[in-house]
C-alpha positions in Angstrom: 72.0 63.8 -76.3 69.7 64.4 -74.0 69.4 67.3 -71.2 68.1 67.0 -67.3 65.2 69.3 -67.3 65.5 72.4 -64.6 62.0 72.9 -63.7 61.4 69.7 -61.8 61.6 70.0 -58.4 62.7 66.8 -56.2 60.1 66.1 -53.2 61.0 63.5 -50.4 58.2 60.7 -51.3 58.1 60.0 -47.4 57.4 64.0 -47.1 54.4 64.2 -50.1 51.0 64.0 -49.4 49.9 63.3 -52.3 51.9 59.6 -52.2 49.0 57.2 -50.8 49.9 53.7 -48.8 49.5 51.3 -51.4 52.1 49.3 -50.1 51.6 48.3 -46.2 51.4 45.3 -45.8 53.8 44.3 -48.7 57.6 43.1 -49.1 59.4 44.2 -51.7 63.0 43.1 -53.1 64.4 46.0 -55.2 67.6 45.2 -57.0 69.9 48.0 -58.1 69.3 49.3 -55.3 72.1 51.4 -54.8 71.9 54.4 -56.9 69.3 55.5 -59.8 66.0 54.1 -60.4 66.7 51.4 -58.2 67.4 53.4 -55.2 64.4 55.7 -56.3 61.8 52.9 -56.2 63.6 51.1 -53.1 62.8 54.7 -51.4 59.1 55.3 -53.6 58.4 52.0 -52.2 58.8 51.9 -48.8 57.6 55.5 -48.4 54.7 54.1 -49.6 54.4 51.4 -46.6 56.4 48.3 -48.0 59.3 46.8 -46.5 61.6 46.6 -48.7 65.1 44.2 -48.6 67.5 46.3 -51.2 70.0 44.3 -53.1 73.3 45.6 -55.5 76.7 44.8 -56.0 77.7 48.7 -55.0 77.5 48.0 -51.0 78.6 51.3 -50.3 75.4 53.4 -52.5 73.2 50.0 -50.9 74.2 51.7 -47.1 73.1 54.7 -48.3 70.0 54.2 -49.8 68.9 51.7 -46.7 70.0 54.7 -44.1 67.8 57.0 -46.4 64.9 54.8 -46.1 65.2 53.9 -42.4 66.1 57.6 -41.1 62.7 58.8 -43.3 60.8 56.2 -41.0 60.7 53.2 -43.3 61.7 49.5 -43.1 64.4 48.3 -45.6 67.6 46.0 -45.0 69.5 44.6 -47.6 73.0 43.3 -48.6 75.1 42.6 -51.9 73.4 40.6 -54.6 75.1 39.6 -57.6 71.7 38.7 -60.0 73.9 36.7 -62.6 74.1 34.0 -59.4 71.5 31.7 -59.4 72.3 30.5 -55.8 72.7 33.7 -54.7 69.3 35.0 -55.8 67.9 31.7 -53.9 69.5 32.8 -50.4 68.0 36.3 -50.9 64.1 35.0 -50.7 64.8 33.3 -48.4 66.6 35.4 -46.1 64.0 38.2 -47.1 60.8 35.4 -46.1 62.8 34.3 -42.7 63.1 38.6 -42.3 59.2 39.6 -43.3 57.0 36.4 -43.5 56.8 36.3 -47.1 57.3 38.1 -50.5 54.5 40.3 -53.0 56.9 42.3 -55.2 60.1 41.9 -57.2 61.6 44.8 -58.9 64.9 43.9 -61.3 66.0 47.1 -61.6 69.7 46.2 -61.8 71.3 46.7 -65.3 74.4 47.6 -67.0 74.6 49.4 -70.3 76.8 51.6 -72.2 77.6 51.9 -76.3 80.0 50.9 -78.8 80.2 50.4 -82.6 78.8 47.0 -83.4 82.4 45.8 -85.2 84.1 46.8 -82.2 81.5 44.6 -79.5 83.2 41.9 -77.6 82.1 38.6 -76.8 83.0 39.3 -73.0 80.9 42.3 -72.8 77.6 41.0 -74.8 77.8 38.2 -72.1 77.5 40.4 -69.4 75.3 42.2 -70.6 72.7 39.6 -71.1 73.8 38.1 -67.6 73.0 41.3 -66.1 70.0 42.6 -68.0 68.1 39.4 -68.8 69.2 36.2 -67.1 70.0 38.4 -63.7 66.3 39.3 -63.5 64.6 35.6 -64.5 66.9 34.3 -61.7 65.2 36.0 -59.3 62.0 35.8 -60.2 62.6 32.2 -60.6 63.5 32.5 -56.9 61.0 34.4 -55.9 57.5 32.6 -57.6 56.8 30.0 -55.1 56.3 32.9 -52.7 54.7 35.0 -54.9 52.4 32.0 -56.3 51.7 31.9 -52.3 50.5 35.8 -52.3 49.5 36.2 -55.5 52.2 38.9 -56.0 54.3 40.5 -59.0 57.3 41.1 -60.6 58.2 44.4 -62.1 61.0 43.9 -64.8 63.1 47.2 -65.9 63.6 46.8 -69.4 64.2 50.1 -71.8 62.7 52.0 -74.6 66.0 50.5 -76.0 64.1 46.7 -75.5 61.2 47.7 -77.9 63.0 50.0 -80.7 66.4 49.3 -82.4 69.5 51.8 -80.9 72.0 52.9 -83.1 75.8 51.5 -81.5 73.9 49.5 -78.9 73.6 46.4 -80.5 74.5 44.3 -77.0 72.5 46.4 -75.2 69.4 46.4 -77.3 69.9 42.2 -77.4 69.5 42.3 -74.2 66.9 44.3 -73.0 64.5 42.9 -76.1 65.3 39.3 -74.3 64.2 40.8 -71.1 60.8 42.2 -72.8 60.4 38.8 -73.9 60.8 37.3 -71.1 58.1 39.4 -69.3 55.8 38.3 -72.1 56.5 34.3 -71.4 56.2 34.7 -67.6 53.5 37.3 -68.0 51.5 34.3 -70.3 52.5 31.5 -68.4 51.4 32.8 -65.1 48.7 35.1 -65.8 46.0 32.5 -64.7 47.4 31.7 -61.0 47.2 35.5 -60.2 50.6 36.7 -60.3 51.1 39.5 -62.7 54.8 40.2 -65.3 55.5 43.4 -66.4 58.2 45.7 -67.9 58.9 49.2 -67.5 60.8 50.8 -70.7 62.4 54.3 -69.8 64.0 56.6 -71.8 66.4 59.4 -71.2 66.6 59.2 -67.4 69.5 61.5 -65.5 71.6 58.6 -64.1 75.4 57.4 -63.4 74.5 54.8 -66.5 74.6 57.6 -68.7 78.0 58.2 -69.0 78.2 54.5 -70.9 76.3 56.0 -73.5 78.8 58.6 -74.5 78.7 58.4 -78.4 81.7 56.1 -79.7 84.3 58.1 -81.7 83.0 58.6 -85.5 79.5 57.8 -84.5 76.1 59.7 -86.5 74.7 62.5 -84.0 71.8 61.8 -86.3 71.4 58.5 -85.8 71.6 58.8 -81.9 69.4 61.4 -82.1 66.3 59.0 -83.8 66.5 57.8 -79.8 64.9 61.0 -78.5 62.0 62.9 -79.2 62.8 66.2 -76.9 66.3 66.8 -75.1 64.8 66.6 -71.8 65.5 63.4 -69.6 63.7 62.7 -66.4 64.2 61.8 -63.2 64.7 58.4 -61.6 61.5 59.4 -59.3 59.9 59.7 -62.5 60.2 55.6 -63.6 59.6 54.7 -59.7 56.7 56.5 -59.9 55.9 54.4 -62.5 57.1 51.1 -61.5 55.1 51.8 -57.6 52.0 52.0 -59.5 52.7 48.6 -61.8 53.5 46.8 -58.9 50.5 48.2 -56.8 47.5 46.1 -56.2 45.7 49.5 -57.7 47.3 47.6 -61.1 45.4 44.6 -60.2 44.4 44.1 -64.0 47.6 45.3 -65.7 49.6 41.9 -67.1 52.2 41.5 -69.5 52.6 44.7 -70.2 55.5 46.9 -71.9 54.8 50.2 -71.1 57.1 53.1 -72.3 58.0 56.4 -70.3 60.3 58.2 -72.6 58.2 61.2 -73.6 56.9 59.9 -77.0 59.8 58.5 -78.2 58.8 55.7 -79.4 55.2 56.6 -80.6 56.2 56.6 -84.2 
């Protein structure tokens, strides 16, 4: 498995100087909000002038990560959002339009994960995985295009390198984050002549809570997990916002459909 690496040091986006405004202006919705990459970009975000409305299940991590933002001098509110509710993703754009005057960015971070030997996956569990990981985000973003039609905005879909290269013991979870990578693609075709931009973000390794779903089922091939990584070093969830600030910047103006990677050559070859 992988390793965090111990020679990255963690800077406060709101205290770097080398972090530009790209956002003022702009609203954001981040879901996932509440720990991870989604709390990471929620905070990359509106360090970088957006207002961002921060959405997750977890409402305690959601406080935190709002209190973060707004006691670094930013602007972010937010509440519980289950993505697999259609209605639910609805009320959000709208509370977030009523709260900022309209919408430019959706980022579906939110995502569940975790491995399993494929004779031993459940019905129950490939459901929710695909409710989280693929439906979850096209609800929302089917919420969300009328306004981002309106402001010729973006959505920023967090997929994984696991969504463009088979997984060994991850067969739900790969299924589901290849349907959300093809989903980007659809959106990213059928909307790329209005102005609004699709694109998907695929991590590797990343030091996160999700992790510790991916312990290795009993009797699995350390060689086979292995084929997943190309070092033992994982990055940080400031790493993928970093990427998925820049995607969903204007300075990405020509950047569509894309499925970029940020696993450290993993899945090169």
């Amino acid at each position: 498995m992988s390793e965090a690496r111990t020679d990255i040091t963690y800077v406060n986006p709101f205290d770097d100087p080398s972090i530009g405004r790209r956002y003022g202006s702009k609203v954001a919705i981040v879901t996932g909000a509440a720990s991870g990459i989604g709390r990471a970009t929620a905070i990359r975000l509106a360090a970088e002038g957006a207002s961002v409305w921060c959405g997750d299940v977890n409402e305690e991590g959601l406080k935190e990560t709002i209190a973060t933002i707004v006691d670094n001098g930013g602007t972010a509110h937010g509440g519980r959002l289950d993505v697999t509710d259609p209605a639910a993703c609805a009320d959000v754009v709208a509370e977030v339009v009523a709260l900022y005057g309209g919408l430019d960015v959706v980022c579906n971070i939110a995502g569940i994960g975790g491995s399993r030997h494929t004779l031993e996956e459940t019905p129950e569990r490939l459901n929710a995985m695909f409710a989280v990981n693929a439906a979850g985000p096209l609800y929302l973003s089917q919420a969300a295009l009328p306004q981002l039609l309106e402001r010729k905005g973006n959505i920023v879909n967090l997929a994984s390198t696991a969504g463009v290269i088979g997984q060994a013991y991850c067969v739900a979870y790969c299924a589901s984050k290849h349907a959300l990578v093809g989903i980007t693609k659809a959106m990213a075709i059928e909307y790329g002549r209005t102005g609004v931009r699709v694109n998907a973000v695929c991590p590797g390794g990343v030091n996160t809570n999700i992790l510790g779903g991916f312990m290795p089922p009993e009797g699995s091939s350390m060689s086979l997990i292995s084929r997943s990584f190309l070092t033992r070093d994982m990055q940080e969830p400031e790493s993928v916002a970093a990427m998925v600030a820049y995607v969903g910047s204007d300075e990405a103006y020509y950047v569509n459909g894309a499925v970029l990677t940020i696993d450290g050559g993993t899945t090169t070859g």
